[in-house]
N, C-alpha and C positions, 0 to 999 in steps of 0.2 A: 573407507570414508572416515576422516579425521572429522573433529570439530575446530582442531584451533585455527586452521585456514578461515577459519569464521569470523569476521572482524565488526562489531556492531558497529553502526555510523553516528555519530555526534554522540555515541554513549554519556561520555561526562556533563557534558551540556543536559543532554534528556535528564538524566538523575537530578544538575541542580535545580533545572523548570521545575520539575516534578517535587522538589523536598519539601519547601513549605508545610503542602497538602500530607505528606506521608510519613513525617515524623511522628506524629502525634498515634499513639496507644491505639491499637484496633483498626488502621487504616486499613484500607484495600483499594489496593490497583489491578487494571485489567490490561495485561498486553496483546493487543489484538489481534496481536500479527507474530506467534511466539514464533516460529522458523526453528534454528536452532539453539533458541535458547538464553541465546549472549547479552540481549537485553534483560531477559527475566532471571536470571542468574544476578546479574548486576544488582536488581531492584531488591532481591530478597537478602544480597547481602550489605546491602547499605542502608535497609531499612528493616532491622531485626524485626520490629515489633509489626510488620504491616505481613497482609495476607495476598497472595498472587492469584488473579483469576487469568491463565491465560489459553485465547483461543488457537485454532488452526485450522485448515482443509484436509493441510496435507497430510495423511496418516502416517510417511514417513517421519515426517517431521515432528511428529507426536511423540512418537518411539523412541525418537533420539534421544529430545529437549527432556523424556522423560527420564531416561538414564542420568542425565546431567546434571537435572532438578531433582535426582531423591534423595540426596541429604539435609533435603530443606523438609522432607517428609510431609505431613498434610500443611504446612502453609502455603503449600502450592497446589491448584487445581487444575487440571488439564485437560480442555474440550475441544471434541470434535467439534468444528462450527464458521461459517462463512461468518467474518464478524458482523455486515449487518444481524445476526442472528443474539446480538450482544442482549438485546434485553428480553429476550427468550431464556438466554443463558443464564441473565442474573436474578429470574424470575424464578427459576427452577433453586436455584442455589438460595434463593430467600433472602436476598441481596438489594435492597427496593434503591437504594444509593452506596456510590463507590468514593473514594475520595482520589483517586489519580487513575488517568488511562491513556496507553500510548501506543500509537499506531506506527509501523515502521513500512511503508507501501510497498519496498524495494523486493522485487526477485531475492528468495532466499539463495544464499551462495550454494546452498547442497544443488537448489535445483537447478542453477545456471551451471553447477560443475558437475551434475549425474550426466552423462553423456545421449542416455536413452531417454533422457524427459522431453526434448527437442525443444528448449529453450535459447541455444545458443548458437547464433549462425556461424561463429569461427568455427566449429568441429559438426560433420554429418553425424543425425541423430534423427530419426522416425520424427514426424512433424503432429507431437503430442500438444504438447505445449498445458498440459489441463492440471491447476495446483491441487485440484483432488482428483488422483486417476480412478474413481471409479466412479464418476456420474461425468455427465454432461460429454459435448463432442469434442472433437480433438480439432487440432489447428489445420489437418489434411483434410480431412471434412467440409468444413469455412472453405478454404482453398478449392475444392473437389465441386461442391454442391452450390454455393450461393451464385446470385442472378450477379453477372457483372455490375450493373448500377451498384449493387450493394456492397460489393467489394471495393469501389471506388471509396466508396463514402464511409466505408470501415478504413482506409487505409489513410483518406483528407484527415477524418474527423478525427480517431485514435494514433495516428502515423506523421500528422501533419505533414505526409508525403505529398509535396507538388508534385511531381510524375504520377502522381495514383492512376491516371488515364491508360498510361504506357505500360507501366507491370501488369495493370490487369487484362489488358489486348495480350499479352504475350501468356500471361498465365492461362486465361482462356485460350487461346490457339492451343497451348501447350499439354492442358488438360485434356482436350478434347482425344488428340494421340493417345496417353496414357494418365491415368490420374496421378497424383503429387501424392508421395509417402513421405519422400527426405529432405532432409536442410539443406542438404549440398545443394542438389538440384535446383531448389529455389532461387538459394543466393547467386549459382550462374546463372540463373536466369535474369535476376534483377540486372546483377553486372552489367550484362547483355543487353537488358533493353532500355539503358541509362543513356543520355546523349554527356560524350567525353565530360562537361562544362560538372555537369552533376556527380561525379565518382568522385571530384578532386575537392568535393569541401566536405568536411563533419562525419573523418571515421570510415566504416565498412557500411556501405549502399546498401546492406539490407537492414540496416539495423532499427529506420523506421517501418516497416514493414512486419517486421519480427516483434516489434513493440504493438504494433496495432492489432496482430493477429492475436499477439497472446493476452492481451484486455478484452476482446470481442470473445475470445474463447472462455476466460472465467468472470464473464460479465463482469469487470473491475470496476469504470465508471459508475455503471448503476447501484452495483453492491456499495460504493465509495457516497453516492449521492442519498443513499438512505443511512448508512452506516455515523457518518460523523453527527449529524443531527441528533440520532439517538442515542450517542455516545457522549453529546453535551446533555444530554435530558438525566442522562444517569447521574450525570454529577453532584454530590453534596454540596451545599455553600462553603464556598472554599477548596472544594476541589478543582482541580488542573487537568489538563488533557493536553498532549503533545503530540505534534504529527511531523511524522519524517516522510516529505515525500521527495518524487526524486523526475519528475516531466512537469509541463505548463499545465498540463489537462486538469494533475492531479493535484497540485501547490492552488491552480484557482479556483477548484470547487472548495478544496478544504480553507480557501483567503474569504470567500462569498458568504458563507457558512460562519464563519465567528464575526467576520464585519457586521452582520444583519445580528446576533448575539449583544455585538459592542454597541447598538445605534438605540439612539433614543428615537423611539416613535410616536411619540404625542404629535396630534394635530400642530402645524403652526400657531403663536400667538397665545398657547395659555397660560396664564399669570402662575402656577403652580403646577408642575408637571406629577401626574398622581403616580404611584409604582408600576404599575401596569405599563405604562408604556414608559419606564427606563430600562438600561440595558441590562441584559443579564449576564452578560461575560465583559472582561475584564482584558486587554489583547496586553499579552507577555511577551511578545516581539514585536519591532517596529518593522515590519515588512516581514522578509523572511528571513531567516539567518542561514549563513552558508558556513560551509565546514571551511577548518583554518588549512592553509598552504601546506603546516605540516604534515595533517589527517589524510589530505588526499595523498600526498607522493609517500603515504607510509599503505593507503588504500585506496587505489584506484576506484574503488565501485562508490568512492563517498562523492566522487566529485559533484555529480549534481545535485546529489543531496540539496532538501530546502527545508527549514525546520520552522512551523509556525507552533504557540503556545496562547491557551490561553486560560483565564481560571472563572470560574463560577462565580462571581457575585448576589446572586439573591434566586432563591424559588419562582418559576412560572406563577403570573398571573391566574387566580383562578379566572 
């Protein structure tokens, strides 16, 4: 296992969103999503004087990023932690505000490229799919155990699979013979139960499928749906927070989430708008920003990349 096949997405961009906030003497940033590293190695060397809080699931991932982070020695902190779990983390650490924090949503490259995580339908691999292997259920499981209605509506609603109907008649029939361990299996099957019209647009057929089962398996959306909220709540005035995401599910919870930040909510009609209901963030991209022409044909995994920013302007309302 290398790291340099490890290639962060929009890295330069994320650093300049982020500098304003993290220049200044005693900052702290929190990277939510450390993986391997490539981001939080960036931050701590282009910002000598700031401190790194960063989280993980995956204990591999820990292990690694930790090797690669100890010349930075204690200005980097490295927690076991679902990052909704972010102000738990900065509670313990005595941290009541941070000044920059950045999310990076994408499959880490170790776990798309460890062959036995069962992340990636090009190559068979056990149908793990779990970015902390040692809690919750595995993606054969989901596959094996849940009621069809509910694999429908895992595969529409997380997969935005239109066939959802047709894989899961087939995965049930198919279960039923023997239960699902491995990736192969799966993806001949979708193959299989694709009408021609559906193979020939957007890629390898199982690929939304493979995306919906592995969001359902580490609760992503929900973890995402609490997570960004209280990762603007952490922010000092003037701090920044930046999020790399990389599907529609994920770019419009986290677009939902700083627009309702950015909105003035006073009543219509009052002659003096009191602070209370002006916005409290600040939006640092105008929609989303996508990675340049170059980025992607030098890194494939950035292409969908979608980058929103934005920065703390003023303390909650009491």
């Amino acid at each position: 296992m290398t790291q340099s096949r490890h290639v962060p997405v929009m890295l330069q961009r994320c650093l300049d969103m982020l500098a304003p906030a993290l220049e200044r003497p005693g900052a702290v940033v929190v990277d939510c999503t450390l993986g391997l590293g490539g981001h939080s190695e960036a931050l701590l060397s282009r910002f000598p004087e700031a401190r790194l809080v960063a989280l993980d699931r995956d204990k591999e991932a820990l292990r690694l990023s930790g090797e690669r982070l100890a010349p930075f020695g204690d200005r980097a902190t490295l927690v076991h932690a679902v990052y909704d779990e972010l102000p738990d983390v900065l509670d313990r650490l005595d941290l009541p505000r941070v000044q920059g924090v950045l999310f990076d949503l994408g499959v880490s490259s170790m776990q798309l490229d460890e062959a036995d995580r069962g992340f990636a339908y090009a190559q068979d691999a056990p149908l793990d799919m779990r970015m902390d292997q040692t809690s919750g259920i595995s993606a054969a499981e989901v596959l094996n155990t849940y009621p069809p209605g509910e694999l429908v509506r895992i595969l529409r609603a997380y997969g935005e699979e239109k066939q959802a109907k047709r894989i899961v008649s087939a995965v049930v029939r198919e279960r039923d013979k023997e239960p699902f361990s491995n990736s192969a299996r799966l993806v001949e099957l979708i193959r299989d139960s694709l009408p021609q019209a559906a193979k020939r647009t957007g890629g390898n057929p199982a690929k939304r499928t493979f995306q919906a089962l592995r969001i359902e398996v580490n609760g992503e959306l929900t973890v995402l749906e609490r997570a960004i909220p209280a990762a603007v709540t952490s922010l000092a005035v003037g701090g920044r927070i930046a999020v790399l995401s990389y599907h529609s599910l994920e770019d419009r919870l986290v677009k939902q989430v700083f627009a309702a930040g950015a909105a003035n909510t006073a009543p219509p009609g009052l002659p003096v708008v009191p602070e209370r209901y002006q916005p409290r963030l600040k939006l640092l991209t105008r929609g989303a920003e996508l990675p340049t022409e170059e980025e992607v044909a030098e890194n494939r995994r950035a292409a969908p990349a979608r980058l929103r920013g934005a920065q703390r302007i003023r303390e909650d309302a009491e």
